[in-house]
C-alpha positions in Angstrom: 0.0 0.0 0.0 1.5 3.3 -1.2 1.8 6.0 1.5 -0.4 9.2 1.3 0.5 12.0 -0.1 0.8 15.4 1.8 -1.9 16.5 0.1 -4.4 13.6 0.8 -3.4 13.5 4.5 -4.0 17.4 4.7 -7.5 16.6 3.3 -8.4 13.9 6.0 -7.2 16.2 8.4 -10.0 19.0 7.5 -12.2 16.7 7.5 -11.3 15.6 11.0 -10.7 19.3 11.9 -14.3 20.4 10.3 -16.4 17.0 12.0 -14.4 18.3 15.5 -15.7 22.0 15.7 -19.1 20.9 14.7 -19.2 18.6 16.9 -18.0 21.0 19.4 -20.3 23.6 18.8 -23.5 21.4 19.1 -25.3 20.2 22.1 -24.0 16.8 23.4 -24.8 14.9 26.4 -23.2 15.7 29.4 -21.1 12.9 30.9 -20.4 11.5 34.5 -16.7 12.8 36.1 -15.4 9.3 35.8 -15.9 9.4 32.2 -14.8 12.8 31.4 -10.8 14.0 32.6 -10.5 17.7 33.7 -8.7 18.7 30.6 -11.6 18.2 28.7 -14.3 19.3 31.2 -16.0 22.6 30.7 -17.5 24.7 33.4 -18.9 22.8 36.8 -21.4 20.3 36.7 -24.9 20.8 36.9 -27.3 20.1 40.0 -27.1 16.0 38.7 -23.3 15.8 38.5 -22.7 15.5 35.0 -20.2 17.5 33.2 -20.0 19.1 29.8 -17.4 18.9 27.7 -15.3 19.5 24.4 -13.0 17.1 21.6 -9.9 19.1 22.3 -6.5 19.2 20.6 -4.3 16.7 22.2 -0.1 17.5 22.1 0.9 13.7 21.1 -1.0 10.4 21.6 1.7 7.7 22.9 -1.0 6.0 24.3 -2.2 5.2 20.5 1.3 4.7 19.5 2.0 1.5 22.2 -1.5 0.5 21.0 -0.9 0.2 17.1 1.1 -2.9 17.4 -1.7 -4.9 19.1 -4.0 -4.2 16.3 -4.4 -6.5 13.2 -3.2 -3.8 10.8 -2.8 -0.7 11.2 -5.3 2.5 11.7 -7.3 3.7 8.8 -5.8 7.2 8.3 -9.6 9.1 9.0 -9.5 7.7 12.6 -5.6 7.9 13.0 -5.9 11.8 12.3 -8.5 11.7 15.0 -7.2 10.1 17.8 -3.4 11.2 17.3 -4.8 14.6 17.2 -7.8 15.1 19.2 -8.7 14.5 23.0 -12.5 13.1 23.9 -14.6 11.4 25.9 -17.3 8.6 24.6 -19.5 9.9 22.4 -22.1 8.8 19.6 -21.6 9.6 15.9 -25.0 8.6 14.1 -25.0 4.5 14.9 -21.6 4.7 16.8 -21.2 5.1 20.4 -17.3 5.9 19.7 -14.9 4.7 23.0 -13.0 7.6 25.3 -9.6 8.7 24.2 -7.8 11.1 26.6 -4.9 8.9 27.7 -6.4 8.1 31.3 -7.0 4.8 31.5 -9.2 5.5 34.7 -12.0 6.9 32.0 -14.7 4.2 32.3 -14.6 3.6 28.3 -11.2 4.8 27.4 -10.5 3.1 23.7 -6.9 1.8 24.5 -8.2 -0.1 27.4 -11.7 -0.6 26.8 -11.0 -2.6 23.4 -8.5 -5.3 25.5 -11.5 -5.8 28.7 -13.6 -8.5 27.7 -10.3 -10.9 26.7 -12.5 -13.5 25.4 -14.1 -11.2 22.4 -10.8 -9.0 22.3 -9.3 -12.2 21.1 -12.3 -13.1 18.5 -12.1 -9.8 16.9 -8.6 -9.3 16.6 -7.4 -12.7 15.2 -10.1 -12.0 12.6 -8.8 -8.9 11.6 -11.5 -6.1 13.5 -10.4 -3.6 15.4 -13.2 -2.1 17.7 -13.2 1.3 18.4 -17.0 1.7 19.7 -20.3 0.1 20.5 -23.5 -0.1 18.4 -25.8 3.1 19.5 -28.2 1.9 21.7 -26.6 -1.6 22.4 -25.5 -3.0 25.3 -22.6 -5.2 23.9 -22.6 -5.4 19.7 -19.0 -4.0 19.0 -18.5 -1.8 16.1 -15.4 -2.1 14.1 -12.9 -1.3 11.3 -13.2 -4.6 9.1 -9.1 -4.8 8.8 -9.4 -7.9 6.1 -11.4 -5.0 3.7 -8.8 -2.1 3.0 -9.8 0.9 0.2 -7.1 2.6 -2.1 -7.5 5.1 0.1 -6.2 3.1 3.2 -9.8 3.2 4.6 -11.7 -0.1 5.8 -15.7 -0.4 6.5 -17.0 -0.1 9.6 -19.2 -2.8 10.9 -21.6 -3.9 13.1 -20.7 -7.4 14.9 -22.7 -10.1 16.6 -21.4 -10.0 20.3 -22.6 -13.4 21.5 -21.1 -15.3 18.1 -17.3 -13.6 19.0 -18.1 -14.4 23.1 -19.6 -17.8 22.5 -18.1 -19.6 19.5 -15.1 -17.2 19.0 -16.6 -16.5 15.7 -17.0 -12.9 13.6 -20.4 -12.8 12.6 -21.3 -9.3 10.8 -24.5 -8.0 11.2 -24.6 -4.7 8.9 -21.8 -2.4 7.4 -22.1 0.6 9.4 -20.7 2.7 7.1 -17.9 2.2 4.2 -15.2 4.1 6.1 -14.9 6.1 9.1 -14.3 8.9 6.7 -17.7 8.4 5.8 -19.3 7.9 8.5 -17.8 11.6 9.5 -19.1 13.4 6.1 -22.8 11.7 7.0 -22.4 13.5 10.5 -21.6 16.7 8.3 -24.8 16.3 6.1 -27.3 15.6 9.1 
């Protein structure tokens, strides 16, 4: 696979850029203070506890770095250019509830950690090629995932739905829907809603 060109990586990174300071500027869920770090928190929390909060620009990820060599392949460049670069608690994007990634591994669903904590499907989905970066919106356990054996031109893979009790009970992959063709994707339908 060919390396990206300045040009194409600067393009991603807009993209990424744009998605964050929408994403930034609209209303979103407050979260618990065990699933948001002070960095990212904004004001104090309301009456209920919950704090708001912001995706943030992040110095350096070395978290992500020791990570990439656990993974099957390595990070679609959309999602690379998001997590090396940007701060943020869980959040939803459309049908992803996308995992934490501020570097604590105290967060409740920090990504680094989060995708390594149920050993037994960890194991399914990585020998398989999936690399889970989130949960289904709305479920309690249906990972979502870059499909790693699937990889674009571009360097991009689909992003799919799994079957959680096939991976937990027979150590199989079972897909259940493509979630979108790439995370890049998945981004620009954030941009058109």
């Amino acid at each position: 696979m060919p390396a990206l060109t300045r040009k194409t990586r600067r393009s991603i990174d807009k993209t990424v850029d744009a998605f964050v300071c929408r994403a930034n500027l609209l209303t979103r869920p407050s979260r618990r203070e065990a699933e948001v770090p002070k960095t990212l928190r904004v004001g104090v929390p309301d009456a209920h506890g919950p704090f708001e909060w912001l995706i943030l620009p992040l110095p350096s990820a070395p978290w992500v770095e020791a990570l990439e060599p656990r993974l099957p392949r390595v990070l679609p460049p959309s999602f690379r250019s998001l997590v090396m670069r940007y701060a943020f608690p869980s959040f939803d994007i459309g049908p992803v509830h996308i995992f934490a990634n501020t570097g604590h591994s105290e967060v409740t669903e920090e990504w680094a950690t989060r995708i390594f904590a149920d050993r037994i499907l960890a194991e399914a989905l990585l020998k398989n090629g999936y690399t889970q970066i989130g949960l289904a919106t709305g479920a309690l356990y249906d990972p979502v995932c870059f499909d790693t054996n699937k990889r674009s031109g571009g360097g991009e893979y689909p992003l799919v739905r799994l079957d959680h009790e096939a991976a937990l009970q027979f150590g199989r992959v079972r897909v259940i829907q493509q979630v979108a063709p790439s995370f890049l994707d998945l981004l620009g339908r954030e941009e058109q809603a």
